[in-house]
FIMARLUM-324713 format. One record per residue (C-alpha): x, y, z; chain; residue number from 1; residue in one letter. Coordinates in steps of 0.1 Angstrom, whole numbers, plus 2048, in hexadecimal, padded with zeros to 3 digits. Example, Ala and Ser with C-alpha at 12.3 -4.5 7.8 and 13.67 -1.06 7.14 Angstrom:
! FIMARLUM-324713
REC_87B_7D3_84E_A_1_A;
REC_889_7F5_847_A_2_S;
! end
This chain:
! FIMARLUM-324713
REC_EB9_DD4_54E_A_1_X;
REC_EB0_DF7_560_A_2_X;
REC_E9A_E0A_547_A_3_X;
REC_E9B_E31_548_A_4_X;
REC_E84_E48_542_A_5_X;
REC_E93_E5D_521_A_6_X;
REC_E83_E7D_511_A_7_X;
REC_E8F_E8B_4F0_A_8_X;
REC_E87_EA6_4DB_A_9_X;
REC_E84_E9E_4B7_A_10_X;
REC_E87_EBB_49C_A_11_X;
REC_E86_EBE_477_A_12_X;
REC_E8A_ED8_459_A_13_X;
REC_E97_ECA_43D_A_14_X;
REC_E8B_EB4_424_A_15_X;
REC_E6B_EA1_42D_A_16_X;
REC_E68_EAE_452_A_17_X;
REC_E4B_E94_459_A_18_X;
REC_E5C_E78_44C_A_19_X;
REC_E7D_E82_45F_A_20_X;
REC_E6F_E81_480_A_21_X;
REC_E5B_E5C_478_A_22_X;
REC_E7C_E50_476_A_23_X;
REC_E8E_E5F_48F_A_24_X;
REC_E74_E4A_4A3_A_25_X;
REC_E7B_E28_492_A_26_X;
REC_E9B_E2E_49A_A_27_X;
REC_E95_E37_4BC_A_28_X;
REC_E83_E18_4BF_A_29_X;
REC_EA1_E01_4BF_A_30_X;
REC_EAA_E11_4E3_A_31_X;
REC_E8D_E1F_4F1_A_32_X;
REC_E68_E0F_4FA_A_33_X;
REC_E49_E16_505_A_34_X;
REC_E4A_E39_4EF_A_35_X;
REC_E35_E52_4F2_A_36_X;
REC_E33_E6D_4D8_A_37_X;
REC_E26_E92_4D8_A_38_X;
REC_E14_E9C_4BA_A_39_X;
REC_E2B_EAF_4A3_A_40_X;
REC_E29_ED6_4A6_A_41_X;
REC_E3A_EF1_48A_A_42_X;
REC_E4E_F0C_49A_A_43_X;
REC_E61_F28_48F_A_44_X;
REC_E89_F1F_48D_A_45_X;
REC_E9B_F26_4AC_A_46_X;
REC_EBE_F39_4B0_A_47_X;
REC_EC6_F3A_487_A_48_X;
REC_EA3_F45_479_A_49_X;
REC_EAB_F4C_457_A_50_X;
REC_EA4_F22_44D_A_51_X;
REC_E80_F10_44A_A_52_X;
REC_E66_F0E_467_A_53_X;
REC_E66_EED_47A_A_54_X;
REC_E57_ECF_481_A_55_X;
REC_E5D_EC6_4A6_A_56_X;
REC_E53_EAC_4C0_A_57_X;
REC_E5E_E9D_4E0_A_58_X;
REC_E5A_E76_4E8_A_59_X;
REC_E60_E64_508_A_60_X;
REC_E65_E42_511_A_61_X;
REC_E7D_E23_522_A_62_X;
REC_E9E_E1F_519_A_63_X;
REC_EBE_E0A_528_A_64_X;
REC_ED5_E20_51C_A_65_X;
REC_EE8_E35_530_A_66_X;
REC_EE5_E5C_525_A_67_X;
REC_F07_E5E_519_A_68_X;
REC_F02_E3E_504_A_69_X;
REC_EDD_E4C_4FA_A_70_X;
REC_EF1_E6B_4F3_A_71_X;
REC_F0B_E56_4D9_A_72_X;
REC_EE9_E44_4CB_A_73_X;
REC_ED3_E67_4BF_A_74_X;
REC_EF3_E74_4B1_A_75_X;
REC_EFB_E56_49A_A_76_X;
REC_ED5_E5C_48E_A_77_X;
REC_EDC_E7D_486_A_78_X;
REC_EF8_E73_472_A_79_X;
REC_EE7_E59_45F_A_80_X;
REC_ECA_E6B_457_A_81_X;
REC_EE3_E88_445_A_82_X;
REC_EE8_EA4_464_A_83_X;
REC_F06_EB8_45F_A_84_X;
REC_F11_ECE_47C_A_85_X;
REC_F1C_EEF_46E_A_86_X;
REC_F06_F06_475_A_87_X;
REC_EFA_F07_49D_A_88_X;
REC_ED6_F09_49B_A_89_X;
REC_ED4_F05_47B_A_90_X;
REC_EC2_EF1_462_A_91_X;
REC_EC0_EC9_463_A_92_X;
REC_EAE_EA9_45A_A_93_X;
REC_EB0_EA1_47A_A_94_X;
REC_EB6_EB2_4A3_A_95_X;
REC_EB2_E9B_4C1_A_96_X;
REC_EBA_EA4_4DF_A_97_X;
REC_EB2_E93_506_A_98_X;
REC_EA0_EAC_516_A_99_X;
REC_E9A_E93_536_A_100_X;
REC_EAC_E75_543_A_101_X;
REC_E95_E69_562_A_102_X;
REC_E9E_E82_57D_A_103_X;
REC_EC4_E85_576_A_104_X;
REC_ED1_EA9_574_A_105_X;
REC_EF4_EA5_565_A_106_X;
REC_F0E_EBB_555_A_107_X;
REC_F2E_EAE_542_A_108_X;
REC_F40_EB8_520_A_109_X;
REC_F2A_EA4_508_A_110_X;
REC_F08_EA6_51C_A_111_X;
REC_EF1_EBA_532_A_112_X;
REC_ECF_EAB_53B_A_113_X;
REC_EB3_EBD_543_A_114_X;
REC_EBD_ECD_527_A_115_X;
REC_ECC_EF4_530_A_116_X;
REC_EB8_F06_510_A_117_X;
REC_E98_EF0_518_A_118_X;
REC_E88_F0D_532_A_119_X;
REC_E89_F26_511_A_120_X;
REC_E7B_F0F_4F8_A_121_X;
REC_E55_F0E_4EF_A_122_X;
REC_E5D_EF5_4D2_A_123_X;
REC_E67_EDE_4EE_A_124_X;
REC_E50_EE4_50E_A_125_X;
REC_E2F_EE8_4F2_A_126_X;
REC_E33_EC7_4EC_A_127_X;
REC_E44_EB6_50F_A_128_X;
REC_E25_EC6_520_A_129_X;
REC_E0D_EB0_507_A_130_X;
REC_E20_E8C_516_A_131_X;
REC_E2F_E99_535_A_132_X;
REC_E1D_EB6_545_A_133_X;
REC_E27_EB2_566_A_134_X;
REC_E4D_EA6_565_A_135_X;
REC_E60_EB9_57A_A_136_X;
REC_E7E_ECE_56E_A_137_X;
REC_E97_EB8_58A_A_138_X;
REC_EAF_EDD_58A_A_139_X;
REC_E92_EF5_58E_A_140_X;
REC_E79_EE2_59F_A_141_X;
REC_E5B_EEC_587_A_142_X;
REC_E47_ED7_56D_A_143_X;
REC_E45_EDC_547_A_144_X;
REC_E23_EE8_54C_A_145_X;
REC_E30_F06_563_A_146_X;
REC_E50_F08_54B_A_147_X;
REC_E3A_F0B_52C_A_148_X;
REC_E2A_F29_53D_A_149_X;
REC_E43_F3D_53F_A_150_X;
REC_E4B_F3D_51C_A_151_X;
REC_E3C_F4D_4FB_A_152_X;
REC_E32_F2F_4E8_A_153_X;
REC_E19_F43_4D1_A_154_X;
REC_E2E_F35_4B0_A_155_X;
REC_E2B_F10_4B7_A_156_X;
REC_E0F_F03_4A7_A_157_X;
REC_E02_EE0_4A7_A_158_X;
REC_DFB_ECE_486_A_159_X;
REC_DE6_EB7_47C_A_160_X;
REC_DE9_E94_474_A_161_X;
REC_DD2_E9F_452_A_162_X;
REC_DE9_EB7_448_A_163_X;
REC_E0A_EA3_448_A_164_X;
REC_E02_E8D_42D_A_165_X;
! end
């Protein structure tokens, strides 16, 4: 069994936002190992900002899947865990999204990985650059690090383990 290397972004802002995300990582578990997890960071929404702020964080770990397969496994999470897709960018239980795949760049219908918003989102590099500094962007050639540079990521702030109970 040929285990890959699998990042994904995690995102919540609706109902319990802290308790979303814990299990969006149980579930995870069942496909992924070895995880790593960023600490959790509240951002500003993204593209529809008229909802609630945030919580976001990025995990990274083994996998067998393949990313079309890892693809089919997030969104049946989403589903179960209550996310309706009406509204693009707009509020949900629960977002994941692969954001790396080992070194693959690929671009089909249902899936582009790295992926193509990743280079303008401080909600995802603020918290890739905490477990993966110096993974390199395999289309550009740069690391998180130098991709979180270039971006204003003066509205995500970390929280605190003390203040999500």
């Amino acid at each position: 069994m040929h285990n890959h290397t699998a990042i994904i972004a995690l995102g919540s802002n609706l109902g319990d936002k802290y308790r979303n995300l814990q299990e969006a990582r149980r579930h995870l578990q069942e496909v992924m190992h070895g995880l790593i997890a960023s600490p959790i960071y509240e951002t500003e929404p993204w593209g529809v900002t008229e909802q609630p702020a945030f919580y976001n964080q990025v995990i990274m770990g083994q996998t067998a899947l393949s990313p079309q397969a890892l693809l089919t496994f997030l969104q049946g999470i989403e589903q179960r865990m209550g996310r309706q897709r009406s509204v693009r960018f707009g509020p949900r239980p629960i977002d994941l999204d692969i954001i790396f795949y080992d070194d693959l760049s690929l671009t089909s219908y249902r899936l582009t990985i790295p992926h193509p918003r990743l280079v303008e989102r401080a909600f995802v590099l603020v918290p890739l650059a905490e477990i993966a500094p110096d993974w390199l962007h395999p289309r550009l050639g740069c690391s998180v690090r130098q991709l979180l540079a270039s971006v204003d990521s003066s509205s995500v702030q970390r929280i605190e383990s003390e203040q999500l109970k």
